[in-house]
C-alpha positions in Angstrom: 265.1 -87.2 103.9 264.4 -89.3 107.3 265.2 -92.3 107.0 263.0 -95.2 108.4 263.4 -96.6 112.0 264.8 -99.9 110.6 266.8 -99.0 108.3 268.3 -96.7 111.2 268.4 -99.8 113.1 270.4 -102.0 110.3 272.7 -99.3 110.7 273.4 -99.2 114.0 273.5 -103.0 114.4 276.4 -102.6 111.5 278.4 -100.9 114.0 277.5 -103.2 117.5 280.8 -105.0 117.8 282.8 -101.8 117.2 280.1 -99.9 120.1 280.7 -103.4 122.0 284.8 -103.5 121.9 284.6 -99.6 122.9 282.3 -99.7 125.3 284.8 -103.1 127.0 287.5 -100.7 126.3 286.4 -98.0 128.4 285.0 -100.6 131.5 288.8 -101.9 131.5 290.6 -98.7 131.3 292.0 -97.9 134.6 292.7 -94.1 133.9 289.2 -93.5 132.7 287.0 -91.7 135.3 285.2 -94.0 137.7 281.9 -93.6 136.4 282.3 -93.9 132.9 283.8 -97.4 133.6 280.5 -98.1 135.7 278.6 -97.1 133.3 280.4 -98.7 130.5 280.2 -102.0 132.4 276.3 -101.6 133.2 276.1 -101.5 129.7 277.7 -104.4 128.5 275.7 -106.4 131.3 272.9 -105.2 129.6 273.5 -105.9 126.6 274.7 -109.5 127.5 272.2 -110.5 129.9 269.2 -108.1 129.9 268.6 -105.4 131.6 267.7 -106.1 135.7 264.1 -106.2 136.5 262.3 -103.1 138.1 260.2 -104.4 141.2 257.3 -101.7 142.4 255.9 -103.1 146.1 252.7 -102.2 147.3 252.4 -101.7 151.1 248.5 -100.8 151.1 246.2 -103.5 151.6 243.2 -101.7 149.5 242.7 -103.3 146.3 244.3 -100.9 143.4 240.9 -100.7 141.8 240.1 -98.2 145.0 242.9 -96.4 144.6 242.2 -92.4 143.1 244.3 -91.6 139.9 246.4 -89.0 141.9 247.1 -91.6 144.3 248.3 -94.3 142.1 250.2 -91.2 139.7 251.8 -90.1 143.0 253.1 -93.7 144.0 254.2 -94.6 140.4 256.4 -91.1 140.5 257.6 -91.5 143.9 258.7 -94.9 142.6 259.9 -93.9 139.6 261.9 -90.8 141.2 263.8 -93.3 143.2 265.6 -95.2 140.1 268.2 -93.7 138.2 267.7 -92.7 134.6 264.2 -91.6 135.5 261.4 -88.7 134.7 263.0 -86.5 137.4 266.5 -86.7 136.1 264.7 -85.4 132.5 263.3 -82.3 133.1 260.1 -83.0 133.8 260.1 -83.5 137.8 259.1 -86.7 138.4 255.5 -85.9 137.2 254.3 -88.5 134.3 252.8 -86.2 130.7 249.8 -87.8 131.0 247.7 -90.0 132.9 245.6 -92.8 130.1 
């Protein structure tokens, strides 16, 4: 049987200073590959202070209201193809499922 998203969580948070210590482990290990240090490290930052804040900027003075739907779906991928850990990197090329 499934269990339920917070009792899934309850777990998980049982094991966060074990996940935590690992994951500090890994960022200071000089013999561990490059990247999973980075990555390691990005972690802990984001668990500690939040993960950094995505800015989108707009260079077209039209109000978004005139913007098509393909238009704004095209600038939202485009955007969204250019940070890591995005649609693209998934599978599903950059294009969103839907549009709502």
């Amino acid at each position: 049987m499934a269990k339920a998203p917070a009792e899934i969580r309850s777990l998980a948070r049982n094991h966060g200073k074990t996940a935590l210590n690992v994951l500090v482990g890994i960022m200071r290990e000089p013999k561990a590959p490059y990247a999973a240090r980075v990555s390691a490290a990005q972690a802990v930052l984001d668990r500690g202070w939040g993960k950094a804040e995505a800015t989108v900027i707009i260079d077209d003075k039209r109000d978004a209201t005139d913007w098509t739907r393909a238009e704004l779906v095209a600038f939202l991928s485009d955007a969204a193809a250019s940070r890591p850990g995005t649609a693209e990197e998934s599978g599903s090329q950059g294009k969103p499922d839907s549009v709502h």
